[in-house]
N, C-alpha and C positions, 0 to 999 in steps of 0.2 A: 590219661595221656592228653597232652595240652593237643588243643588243633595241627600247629604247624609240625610237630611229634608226630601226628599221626599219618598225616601227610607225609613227611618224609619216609614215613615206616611201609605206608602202601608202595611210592613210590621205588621202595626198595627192593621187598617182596615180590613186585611186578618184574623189575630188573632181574630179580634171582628166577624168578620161577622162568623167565623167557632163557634163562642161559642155560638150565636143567632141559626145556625142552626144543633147546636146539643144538644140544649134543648130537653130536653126527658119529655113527659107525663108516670109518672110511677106509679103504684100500690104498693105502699110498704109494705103492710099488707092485709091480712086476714080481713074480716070482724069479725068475732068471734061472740060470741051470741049480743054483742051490737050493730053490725052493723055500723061499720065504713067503710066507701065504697067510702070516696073523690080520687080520683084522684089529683096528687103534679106533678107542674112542676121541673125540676130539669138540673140547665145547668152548675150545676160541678160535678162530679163524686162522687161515693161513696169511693172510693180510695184515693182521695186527704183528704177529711173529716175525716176520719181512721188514717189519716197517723196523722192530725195534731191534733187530737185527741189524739193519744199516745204520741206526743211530747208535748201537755202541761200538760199531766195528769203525764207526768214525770216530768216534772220541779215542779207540784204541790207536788209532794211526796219526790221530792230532799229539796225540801224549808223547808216542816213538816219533815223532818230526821233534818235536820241542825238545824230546833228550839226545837226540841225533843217534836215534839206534833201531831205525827202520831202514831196512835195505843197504846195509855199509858192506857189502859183500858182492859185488859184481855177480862173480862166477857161484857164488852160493845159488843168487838170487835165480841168475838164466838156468841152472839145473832145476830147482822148486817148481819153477815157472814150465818148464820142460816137461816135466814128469805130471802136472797136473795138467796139461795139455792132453797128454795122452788118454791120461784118466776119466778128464771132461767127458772126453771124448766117446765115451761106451757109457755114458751115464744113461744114455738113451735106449738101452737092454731094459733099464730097470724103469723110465720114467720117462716117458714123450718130451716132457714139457723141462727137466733136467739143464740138455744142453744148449738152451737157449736162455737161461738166468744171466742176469748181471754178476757171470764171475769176477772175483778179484782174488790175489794170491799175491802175499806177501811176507817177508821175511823179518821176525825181530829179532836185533841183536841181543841176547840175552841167556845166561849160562842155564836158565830152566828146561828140562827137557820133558816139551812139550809142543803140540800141535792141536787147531780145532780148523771146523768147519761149520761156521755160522749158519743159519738158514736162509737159502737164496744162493746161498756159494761165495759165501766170505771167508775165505781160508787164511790162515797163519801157520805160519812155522817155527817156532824158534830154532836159534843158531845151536844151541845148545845140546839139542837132540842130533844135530848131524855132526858136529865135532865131539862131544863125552863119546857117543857110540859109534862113529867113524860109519856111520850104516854106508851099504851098497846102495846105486838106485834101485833095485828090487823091493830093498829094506826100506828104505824110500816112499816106494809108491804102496807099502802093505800098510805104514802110517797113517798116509794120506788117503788112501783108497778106504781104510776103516772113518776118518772123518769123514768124507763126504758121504758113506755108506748113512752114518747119522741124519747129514743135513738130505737125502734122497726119502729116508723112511718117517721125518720131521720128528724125530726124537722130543727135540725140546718140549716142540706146539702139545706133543702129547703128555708130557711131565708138565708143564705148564696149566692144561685144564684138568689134571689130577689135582695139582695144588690149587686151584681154583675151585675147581669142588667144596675142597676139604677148609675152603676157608669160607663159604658161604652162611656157618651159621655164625660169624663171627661179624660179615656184613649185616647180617639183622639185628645184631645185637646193636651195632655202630650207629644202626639209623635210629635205637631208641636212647643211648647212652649220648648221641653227638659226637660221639670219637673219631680220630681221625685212620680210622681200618678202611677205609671205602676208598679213601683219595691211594693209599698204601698200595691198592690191588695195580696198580699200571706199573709198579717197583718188580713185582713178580717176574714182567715179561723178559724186562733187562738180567736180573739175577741169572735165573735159569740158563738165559740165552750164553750166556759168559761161564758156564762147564761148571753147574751140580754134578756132584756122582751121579751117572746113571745106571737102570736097572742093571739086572745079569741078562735079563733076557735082551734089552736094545741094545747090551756089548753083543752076546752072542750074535745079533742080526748083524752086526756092523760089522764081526769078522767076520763072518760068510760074503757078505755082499762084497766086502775089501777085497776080498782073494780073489773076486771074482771079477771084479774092476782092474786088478791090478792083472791078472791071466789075459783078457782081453785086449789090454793094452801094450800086451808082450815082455810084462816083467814075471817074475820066477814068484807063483806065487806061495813056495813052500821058504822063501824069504822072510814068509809071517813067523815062521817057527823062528827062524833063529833072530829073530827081532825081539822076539820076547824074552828070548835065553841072555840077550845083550842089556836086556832091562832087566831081567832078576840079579846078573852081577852086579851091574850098576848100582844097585839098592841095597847090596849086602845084608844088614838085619833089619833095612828100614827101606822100603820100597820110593823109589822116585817119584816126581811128581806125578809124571804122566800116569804113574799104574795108582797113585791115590785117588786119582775120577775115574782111573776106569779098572774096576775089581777085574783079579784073575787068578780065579779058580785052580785048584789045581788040575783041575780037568781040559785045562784053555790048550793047552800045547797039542794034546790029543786030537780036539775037535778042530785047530786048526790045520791035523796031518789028513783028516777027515777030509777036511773041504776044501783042501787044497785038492788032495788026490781026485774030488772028485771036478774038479775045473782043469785040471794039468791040461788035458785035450785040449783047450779053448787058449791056453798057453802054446801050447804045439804049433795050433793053428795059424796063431800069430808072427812063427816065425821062432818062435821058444823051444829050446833043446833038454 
């Protein structure tokens, strides 16, 4: 191995071995009345996620400015904006630190029906998911209430240092071959953050915590059920976009009659009938 080979191959090894031992086991939520209580490993930061986070949620809203198809809906938008108000607003059951992010929520015009919630609290909506499915705000806020459930329990950061892992022998390889896999690795953050499928188990978290963001905030939270029943017509023998990132089971309708009933109280409370 020439000199500066070898140099680069230390220097690399050094880089991997310090991100394998500072994988952090972290608690990122509150249990809350549903009882969410897994433990996420996590071996990049929450800071790097945030960052790359507000750079592609700007290039998102730089793209819908230039095709003139962010926010063309007044009364769309003050409803969106409305209902994630409320939602914001009980984020703090689940996570101190939650309702005081640099929220933003916005609307794109666009016939996909779909919705995210970036990390940090970069929300989108499309138009298309509240006109194709005519949803209630109930229906609404079970949508949104499952995304921000994502960006509260850091979904990504955690899919993000699994693929990071898993590409670590492929960085060693890069510092002996001179490839360009190492510069690749800062490609991951953006990807991910922009809605890979995620697990079965970070949807299942995401329902639970939804229902229960959305009960708190005084929308109906058995509204998740029939949100879902609105997305298997919709999809006929080919499911819609929305349910192609996020798998459902056939077991999903059940465990959300489950956790709703078990939040209904915290809907009562609010004022819910």
């Amino acid at each position: 191995m020439r000199p500066r080979s070898f140099i680069r191959f230390r220097w690399v090894v050094a880089l991997a071995l310090a991100a394998i031992s500072g994988c952090q086991t972290v608690q990122t939520t509150q249990p809350g009345a549903v009882g969410i209580t897994r433990t996420q490993s996590m071996a990049v930061s929450r800071e790097q996620i945030d960052q790359a986070s507000v750079q592609a949620y700007g290039k998102m809203l730089q793209e819908a400015r230039a095709k003139n198809t962010l926010n063309r809906d007044p009364a769309m938008v003050a409803r969106v904006q409305g209902i994630a108000r409320r939602l914001i607003a009980q984020t703090g059951v689940f996570r101190s630190d939650a309702p005081g992010w640099r929220w933003e929520v916005n609307v794109f015009q666009s016939d996909e029906v779909n919705a995210f919630c970036m990390a940090g609290g970069k929300i989108g909506v499309y138009s298309g998911l509240i006109n194709k499915l005519q949803v209630t705000d109930s229906e609404l806020a079970a949508v949104m209430g499952h995304e921000i459930a994502h960006a509260l329990r850091e979904h990504v950061r955690e899919q993000v240092s699994l693929q990071y892992a898993a590409q670590l022998p492929a960085i060693l390889i890069s510092a002996v071959t001179g490839s360009q896999a190492l510069s690749q690795l800062g490609d991951m953050v953006g990807s991910v953050t922009l809605g890979l499928p995620r697990s079965r188990q970070a949807e299942s978290e995401a329902d639970d915590i939804g229902v229960e963001l959305a009960a708190r905030a005084g929308y109906d939270p058995r509204a998740a059920i029939t949100l879902w029943q609105k997305m298997a017509r919709l999809g006929g023998g080919r499911p819609p976009e929305f349910l192609s990132t996020h798998p459902s089971p056939a077991t999903r309708q059940q465990d959300l009659a489950r956790s709703s009933q078990v939040v209904l109280p915290l809907y009562q409370q609010a004022g819910g009938r």
